[in-house]
C-alpha positions as CSV (number, residue, x, y, z in Angstrom):
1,X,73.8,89.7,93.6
2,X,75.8,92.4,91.6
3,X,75.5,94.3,88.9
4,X,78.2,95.3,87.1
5,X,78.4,98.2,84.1
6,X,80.8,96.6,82.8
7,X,82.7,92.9,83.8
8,X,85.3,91.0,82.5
9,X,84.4,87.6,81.2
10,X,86.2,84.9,79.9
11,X,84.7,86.1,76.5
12,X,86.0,89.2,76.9
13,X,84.4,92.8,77.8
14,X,80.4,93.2,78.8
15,X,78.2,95.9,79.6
16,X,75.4,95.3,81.8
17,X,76.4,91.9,83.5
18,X,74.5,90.7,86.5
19,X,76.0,88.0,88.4
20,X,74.6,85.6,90.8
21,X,76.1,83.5,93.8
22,X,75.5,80.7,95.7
23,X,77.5,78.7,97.9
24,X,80.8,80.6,97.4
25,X,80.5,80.0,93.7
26,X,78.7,82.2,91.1
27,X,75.5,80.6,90.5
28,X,74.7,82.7,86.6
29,X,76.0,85.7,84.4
30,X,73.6,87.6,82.4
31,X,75.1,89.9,80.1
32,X,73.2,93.1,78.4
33,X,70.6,92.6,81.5
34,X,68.9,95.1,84.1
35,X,69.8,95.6,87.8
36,X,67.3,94.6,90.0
37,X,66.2,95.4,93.6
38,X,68.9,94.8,96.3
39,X,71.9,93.6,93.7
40,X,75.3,95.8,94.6
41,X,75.8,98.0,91.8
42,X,79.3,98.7,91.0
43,X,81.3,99.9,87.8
44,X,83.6,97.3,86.5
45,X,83.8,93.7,87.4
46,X,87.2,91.6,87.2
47,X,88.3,88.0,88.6
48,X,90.6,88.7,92.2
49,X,93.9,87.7,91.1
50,X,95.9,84.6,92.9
51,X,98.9,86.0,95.2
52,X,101.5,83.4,94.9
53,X,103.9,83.4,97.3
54,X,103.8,85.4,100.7
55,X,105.7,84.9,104.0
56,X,103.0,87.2,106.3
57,X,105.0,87.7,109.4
58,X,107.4,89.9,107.2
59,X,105.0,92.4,107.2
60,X,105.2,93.3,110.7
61,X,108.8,94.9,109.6
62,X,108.5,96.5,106.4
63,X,109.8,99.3,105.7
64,X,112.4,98.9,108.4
65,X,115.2,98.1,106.3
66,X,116.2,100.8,104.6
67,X,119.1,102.4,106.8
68,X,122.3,102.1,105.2
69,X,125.1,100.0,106.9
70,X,128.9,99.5,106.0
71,X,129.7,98.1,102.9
72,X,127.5,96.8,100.3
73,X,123.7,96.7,101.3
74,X,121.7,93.0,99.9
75,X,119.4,90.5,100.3
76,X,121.6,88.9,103.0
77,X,121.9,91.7,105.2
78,X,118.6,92.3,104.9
79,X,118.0,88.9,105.8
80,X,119.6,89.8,109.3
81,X,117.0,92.0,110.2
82,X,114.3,89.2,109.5
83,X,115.8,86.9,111.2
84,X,115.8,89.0,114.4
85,X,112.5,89.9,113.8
86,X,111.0,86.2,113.4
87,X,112.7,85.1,116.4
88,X,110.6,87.9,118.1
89,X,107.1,86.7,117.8
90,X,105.0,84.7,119.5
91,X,102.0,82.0,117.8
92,X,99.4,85.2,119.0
93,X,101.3,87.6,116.9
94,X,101.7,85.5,113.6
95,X,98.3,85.1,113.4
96,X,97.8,89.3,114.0
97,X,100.6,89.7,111.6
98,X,99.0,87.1,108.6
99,X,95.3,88.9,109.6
100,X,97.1,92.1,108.7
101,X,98.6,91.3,105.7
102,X,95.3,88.7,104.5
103,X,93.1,92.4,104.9
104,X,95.6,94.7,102.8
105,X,95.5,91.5,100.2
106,X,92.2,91.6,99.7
107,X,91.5,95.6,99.5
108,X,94.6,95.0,97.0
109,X,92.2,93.1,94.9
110,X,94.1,89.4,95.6
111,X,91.4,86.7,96.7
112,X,93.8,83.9,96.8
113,X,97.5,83.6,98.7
114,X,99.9,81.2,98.4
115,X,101.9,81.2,102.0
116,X,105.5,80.0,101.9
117,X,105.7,79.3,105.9
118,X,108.9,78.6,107.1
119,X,108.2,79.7,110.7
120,X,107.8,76.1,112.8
121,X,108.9,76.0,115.8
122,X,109.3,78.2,119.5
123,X,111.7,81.0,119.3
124,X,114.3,78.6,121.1
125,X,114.1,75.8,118.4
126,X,112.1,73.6,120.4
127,X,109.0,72.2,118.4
128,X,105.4,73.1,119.7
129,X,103.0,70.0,121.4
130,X,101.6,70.2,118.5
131,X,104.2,70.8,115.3
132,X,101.3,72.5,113.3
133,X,101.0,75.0,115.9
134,X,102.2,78.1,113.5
135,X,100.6,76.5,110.6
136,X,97.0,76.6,112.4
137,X,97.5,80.4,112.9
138,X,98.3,80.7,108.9
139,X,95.2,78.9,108.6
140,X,92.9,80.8,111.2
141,X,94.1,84.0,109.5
142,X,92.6,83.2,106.0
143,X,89.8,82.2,107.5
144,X,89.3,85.2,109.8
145,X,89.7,87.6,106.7
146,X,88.1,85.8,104.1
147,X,91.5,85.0,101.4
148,X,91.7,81.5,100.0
149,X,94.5,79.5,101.1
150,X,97.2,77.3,99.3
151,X,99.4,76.9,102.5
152,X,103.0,76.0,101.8
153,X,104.8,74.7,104.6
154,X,108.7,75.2,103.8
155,X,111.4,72.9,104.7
156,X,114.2,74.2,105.5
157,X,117.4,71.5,106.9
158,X,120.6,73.6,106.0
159,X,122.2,77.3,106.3
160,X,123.9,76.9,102.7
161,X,125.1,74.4,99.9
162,X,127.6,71.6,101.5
163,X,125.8,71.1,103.2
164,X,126.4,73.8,106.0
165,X,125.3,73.7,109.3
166,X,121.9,76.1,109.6
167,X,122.8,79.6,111.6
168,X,121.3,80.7,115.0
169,X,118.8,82.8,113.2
170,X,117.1,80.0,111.1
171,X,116.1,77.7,114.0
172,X,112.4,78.2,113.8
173,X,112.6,76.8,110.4
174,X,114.2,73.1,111.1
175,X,113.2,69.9,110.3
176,X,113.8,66.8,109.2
177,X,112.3,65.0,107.1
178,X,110.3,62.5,108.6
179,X,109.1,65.3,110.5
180,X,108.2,67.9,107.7
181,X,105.9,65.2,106.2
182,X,104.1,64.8,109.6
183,X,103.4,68.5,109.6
184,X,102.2,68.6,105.8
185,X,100.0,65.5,107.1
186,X,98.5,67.6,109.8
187,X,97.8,70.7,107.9
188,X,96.0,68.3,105.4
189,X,94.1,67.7,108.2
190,X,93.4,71.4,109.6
191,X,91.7,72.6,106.2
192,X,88.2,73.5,106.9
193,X,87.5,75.2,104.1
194,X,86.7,73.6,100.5
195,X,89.0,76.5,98.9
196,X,92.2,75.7,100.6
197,X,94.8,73.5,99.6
198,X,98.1,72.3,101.0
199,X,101.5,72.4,98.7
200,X,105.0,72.6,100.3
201,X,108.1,74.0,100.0
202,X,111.5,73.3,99.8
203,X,112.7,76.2,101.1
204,X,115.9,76.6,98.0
205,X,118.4,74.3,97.5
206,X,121.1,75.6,99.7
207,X,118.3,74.5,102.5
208,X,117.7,71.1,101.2
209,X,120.3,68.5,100.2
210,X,119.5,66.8,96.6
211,X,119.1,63.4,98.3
212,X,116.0,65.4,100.7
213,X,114.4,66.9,97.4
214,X,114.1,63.2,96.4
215,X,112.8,61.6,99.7
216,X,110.4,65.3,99.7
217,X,109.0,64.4,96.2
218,X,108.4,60.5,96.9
219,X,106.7,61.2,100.3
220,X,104.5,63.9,99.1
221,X,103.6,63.3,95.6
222,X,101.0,65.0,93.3
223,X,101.3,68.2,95.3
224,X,102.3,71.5,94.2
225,X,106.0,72.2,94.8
226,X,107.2,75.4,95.2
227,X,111.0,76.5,95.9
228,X,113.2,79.3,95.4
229,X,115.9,79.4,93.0
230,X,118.3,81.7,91.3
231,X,117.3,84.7,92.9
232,X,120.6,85.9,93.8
233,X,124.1,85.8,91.9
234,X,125.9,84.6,95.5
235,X,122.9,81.8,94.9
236,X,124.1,81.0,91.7
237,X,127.7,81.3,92.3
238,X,127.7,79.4,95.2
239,X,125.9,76.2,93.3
240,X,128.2,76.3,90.8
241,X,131.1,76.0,93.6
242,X,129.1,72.6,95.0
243,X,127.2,70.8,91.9
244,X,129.4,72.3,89.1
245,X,125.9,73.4,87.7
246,X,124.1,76.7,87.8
247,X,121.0,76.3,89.8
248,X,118.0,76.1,87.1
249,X,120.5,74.1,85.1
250,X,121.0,71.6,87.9
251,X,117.5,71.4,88.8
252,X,115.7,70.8,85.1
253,X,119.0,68.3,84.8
254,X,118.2,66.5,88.2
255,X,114.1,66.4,88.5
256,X,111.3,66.1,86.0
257,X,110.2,69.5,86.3
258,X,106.5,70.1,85.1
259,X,103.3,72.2,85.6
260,X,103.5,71.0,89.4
261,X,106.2,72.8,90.2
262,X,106.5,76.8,91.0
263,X,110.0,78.4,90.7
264,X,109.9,81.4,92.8
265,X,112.4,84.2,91.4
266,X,114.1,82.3,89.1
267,X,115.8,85.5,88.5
268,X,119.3,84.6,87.6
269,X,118.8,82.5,84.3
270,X,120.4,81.9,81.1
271,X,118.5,82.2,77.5
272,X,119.1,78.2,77.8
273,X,117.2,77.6,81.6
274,X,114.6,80.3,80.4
275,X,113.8,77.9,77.3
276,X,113.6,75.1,79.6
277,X,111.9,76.5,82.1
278,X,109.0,77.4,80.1
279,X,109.0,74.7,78.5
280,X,108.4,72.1,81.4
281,X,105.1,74.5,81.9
282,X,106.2,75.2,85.4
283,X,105.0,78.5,87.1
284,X,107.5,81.0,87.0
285,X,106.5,83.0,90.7
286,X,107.8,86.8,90.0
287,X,107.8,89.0,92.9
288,X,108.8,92.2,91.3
289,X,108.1,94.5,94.1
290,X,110.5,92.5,96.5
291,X,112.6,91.5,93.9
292,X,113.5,95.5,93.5
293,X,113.6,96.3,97.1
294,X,116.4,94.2,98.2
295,X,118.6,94.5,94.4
296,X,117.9,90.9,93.2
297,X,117.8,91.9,89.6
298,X,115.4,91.6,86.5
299,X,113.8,88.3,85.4
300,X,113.8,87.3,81.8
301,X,110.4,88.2,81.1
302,X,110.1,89.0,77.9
303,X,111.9,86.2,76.1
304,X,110.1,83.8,79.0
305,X,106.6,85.0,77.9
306,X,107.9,84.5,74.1
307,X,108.8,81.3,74.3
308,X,104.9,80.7,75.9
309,X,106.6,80.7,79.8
310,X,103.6,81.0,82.7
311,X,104.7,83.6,85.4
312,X,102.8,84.7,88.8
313,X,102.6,87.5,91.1
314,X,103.6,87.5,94.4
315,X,104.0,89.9,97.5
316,X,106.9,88.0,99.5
317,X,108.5,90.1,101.6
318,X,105.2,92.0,101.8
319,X,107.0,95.4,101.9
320,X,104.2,96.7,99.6
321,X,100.8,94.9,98.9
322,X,99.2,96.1,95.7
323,X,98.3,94.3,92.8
324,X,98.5,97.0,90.2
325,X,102.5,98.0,91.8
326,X,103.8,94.4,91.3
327,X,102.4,94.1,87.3
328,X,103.6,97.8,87.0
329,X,106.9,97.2,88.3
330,X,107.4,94.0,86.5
331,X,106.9,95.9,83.2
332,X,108.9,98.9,83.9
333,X,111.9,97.0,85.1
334,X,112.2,95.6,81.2
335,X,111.3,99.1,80.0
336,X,114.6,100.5,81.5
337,X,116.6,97.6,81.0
338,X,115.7,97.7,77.6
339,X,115.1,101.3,77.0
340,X,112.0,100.4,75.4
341,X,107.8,100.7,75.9
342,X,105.2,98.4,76.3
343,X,108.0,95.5,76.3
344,X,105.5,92.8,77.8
345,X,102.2,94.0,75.6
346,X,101.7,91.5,72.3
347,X,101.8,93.9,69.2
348,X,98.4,95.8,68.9
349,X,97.7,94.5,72.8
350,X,97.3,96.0,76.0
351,X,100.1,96.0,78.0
352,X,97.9,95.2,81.1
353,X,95.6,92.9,80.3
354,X,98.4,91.0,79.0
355,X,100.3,90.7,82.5
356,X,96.6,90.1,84.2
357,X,95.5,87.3,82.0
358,X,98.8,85.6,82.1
359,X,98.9,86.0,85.9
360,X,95.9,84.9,86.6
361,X,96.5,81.5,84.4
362,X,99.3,81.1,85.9
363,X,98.8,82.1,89.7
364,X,95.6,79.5,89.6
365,X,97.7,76.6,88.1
366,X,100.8,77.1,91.1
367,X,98.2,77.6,94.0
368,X,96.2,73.9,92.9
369,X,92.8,76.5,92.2
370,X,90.7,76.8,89.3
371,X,91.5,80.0,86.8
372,X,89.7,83.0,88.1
373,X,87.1,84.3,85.8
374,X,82.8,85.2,86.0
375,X,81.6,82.2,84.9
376,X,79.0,79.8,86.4
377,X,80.8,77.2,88.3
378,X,84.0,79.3,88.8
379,X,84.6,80.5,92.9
380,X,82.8,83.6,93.5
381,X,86.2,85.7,93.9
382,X,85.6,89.0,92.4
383,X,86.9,92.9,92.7
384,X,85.4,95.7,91.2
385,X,86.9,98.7,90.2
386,X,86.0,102.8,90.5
387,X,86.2,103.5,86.9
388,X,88.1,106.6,87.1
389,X,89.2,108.1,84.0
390,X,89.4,104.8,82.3
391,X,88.4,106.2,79.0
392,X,88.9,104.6,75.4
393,X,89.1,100.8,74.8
394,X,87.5,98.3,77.5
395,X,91.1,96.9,78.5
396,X,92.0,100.7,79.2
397,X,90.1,99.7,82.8
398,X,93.3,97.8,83.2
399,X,95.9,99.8,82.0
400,X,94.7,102.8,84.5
401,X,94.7,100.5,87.4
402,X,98.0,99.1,86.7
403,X,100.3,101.8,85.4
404,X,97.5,105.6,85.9
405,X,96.4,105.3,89.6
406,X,93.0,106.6,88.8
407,X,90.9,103.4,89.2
408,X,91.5,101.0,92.0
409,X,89.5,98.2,93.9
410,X,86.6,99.2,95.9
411,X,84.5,96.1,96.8
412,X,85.5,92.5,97.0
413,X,83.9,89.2,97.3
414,X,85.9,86.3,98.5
415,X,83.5,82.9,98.6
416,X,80.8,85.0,97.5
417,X,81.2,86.9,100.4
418,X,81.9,90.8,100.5
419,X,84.7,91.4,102.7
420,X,85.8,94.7,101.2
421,X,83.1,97.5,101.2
422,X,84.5,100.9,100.0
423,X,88.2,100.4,100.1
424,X,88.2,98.4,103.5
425,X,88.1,95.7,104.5
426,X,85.2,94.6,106.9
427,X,87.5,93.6,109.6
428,X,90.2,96.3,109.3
429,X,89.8,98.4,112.3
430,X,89.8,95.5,115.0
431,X,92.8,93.4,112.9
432,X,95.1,96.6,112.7
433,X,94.4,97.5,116.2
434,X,96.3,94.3,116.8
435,X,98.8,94.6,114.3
436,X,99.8,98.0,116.1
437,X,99.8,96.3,119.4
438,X,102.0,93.4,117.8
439,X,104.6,95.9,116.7
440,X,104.7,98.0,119.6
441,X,105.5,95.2,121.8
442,X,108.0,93.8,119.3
443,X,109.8,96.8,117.9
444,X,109.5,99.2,120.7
């Protein structure tokens, strides 16, 4: 049990809260109450916020971008160095990589991921005996650690729009059709766990033809959908060049669009696409700390949220994982593009509980999960907070976190289960012992 002095609940703010768990799911929530013997006492209670899209391996090579080459430096040389990198690694070390990332998520304060996996096959091409193989390492990861699991397997047919033959680089990633659905079918099958789900993923649509989209969407229906789209302006530009249409144009034009689908970036729009977009209610998937690290640009975020758009977090590339950096950075990027405060904040509002509500909304409705909040009935996914210097109005708590640095999360419950005690993870020692091994084998 826990005692918190202070939680938030879908009513709002509460001092005093004791909450209650059974089964992975909390069991009661008694406001105004008094600890008890042997509950966990901690200072402020929140719901773990939904990570919505993550490729895990990438982790194993942050930070090992960032030497300047000749010319302009992008997303697509960076993408050179991940490709070298994922033909590198072996089943073993993408389950040590996902372990590694699935520990710093959850001492992040994220109790759910959503894992666009794109990595299939041996690092010749060949499929595994068994074409779930990297999938069940995704899956024994989450497990290991604790995180929920929406797993996303991606397919991925094409190198660009034409369509173009794929480059030596992607050939982990291949498949046809008829075999993509076979390895959705068997990762339906490997879920253990009553929290994890299985979506998939169209990698973008320079990697799947239109005429795959629409054999994807009649073989696997009433699934989540998640793809990337419009993140960069070659992206854009190139799509124009093959279906006369920008790519969020072409796409709300071409498929009935709705609160299945997740559009991850979706960076590159036009005031008529962001209207659209939010209004089909599909999950705009922001990854603002990526999205800065490689130059993709700003999303539309403020006339998105206006027009009642949902939007997610995620960590993608992984280069950072914090919670509190991907809602900070998603705000100050419209601050300096518009030279402006609080941009993202309703008038009167906090500016961070406004980005953690909506993510959380909107995280839960991509990932196929119920809406994290303390309530009875809802899964037991839960990160408290030092209180720091937190002073002034309740939502303040959130406001430090995500743009002062003096509160952050120190315990965390995934399930109902603590798997962060003090700022680490239970695990963390023996999984980064690994993940060090991993990167000295690989990089060194």
């Amino acid at each position: 049990m826990i005692f918190a002095d202070k939680a938030l609940l879908p009513t709002g703010w509460a001092d005093n809260v004791r909450i209650e768990m059974s089964e992975g799911l909390v069991s009661a929530v008694q406001a105004d109450a008094a600890s008890q013997s042997g509950d966990t006492r901690v200072s402020a209670l929140v719901p773990g916020m939904p990570n919505v899209h993550s490729h895990a391996f990438q982790r194993g090579h942050a930070g090992l971008t960032e030497i300047r080459g000749a010319g302009r430096e992008s997303f697509w040389t960076w993408r050179e160095m991940m490709y070298r990198f994922a033909l590198s690694v072996s089943p073993e070390d993408v389950a040590t990589l996902a372990e590694m990332a699935y520990v710093e998520m959850l001492e992040a304060g994220y109790t759910r991921v959503g894992e666009f996996h794109y990595l299939h096959h041996a690092p010749n091409g060949e499929p595994y005996d068994n074409p779930a193989e990297l999938s069940d390492r995704i899956f024994s990861a989450a497990e290991q650690t604790g995180i929920a699991l929406t797993h996303l397997p991606v397919f991925y047919a094409h190198g660009g729009f034409g369509p173009k033959a794929p480059a030596n680089g992607q050939r982990r990633f291949l498949n046809s059709v008829d075999r993509f659905v076979d390895l959705v079918e068997r990762c339906d099958a490997r879920k253990t766990r009553p929290q994890d789900r299985v979506g998939f993923a169209p990698h973008s649509l320079r990697a799947a033809s239109h005429e795959e989209l629409n054999q994807l969407r009649e073989a696997l229906p009433n699934r989540k959908l998640h793809i990337h789209i419009a993140e960069q302006v070659q992206e854009v530009e190139d799509c124009l060049t093959f279906y006369g249409r920008r790519p969020v144009d072409w796409l709300l034009d071409t498929f009935e669009v709705n609160e299945d689908w997740c559009l991850i970036h979706a960076t590159h729009m036009t005031e008529v696409e962001t209207q659209g977009v939010a209004a089909s209610k599909a999950v705009a998937g922001l990854c603002p700390v990526t999205e800065a690290n490689l130059g993709d640009g700003l999303f539309p975020a403020p006339d998105f949220l206006e027009a009642n758009g949902r939007i997610a977090i995620g960590t993608d590339s992984n280069v950072r994982i914090d919670v509190a950096e991907e809602l900070c950075i998603l705000e100050y990027g419209q601050r300096l593009q518009s030279r402006a405060r609080n941009v993202l904040a309703r008038e009167g509002g906090s500016t961070g509980r406004r980005l953690f509500d909506a993510t959380l909304s909107g995280g839960a409705q991509a990932l196929d999960a119920p809406v994290p909040q303390i309530a009875p009935g809802a899964p037991a996914d839960l990160v408290a907070l030092t209180e720091g210097l937190a002073l002034g109005h309740d939502d303040a708590l959130l406001d430090c976190w995500i743009f002062g640095r003096n509160v952050e999360p120190s315990d965390v419950w995934a399930a109902g289960v603590q798997v962060v005690r003090s700022g680490r993870h239970i695990c963390r020692d023996a999984v980064q012992a690994r993940f060090l091994a991993v990167l000295h084998r690989v990089l060194c």
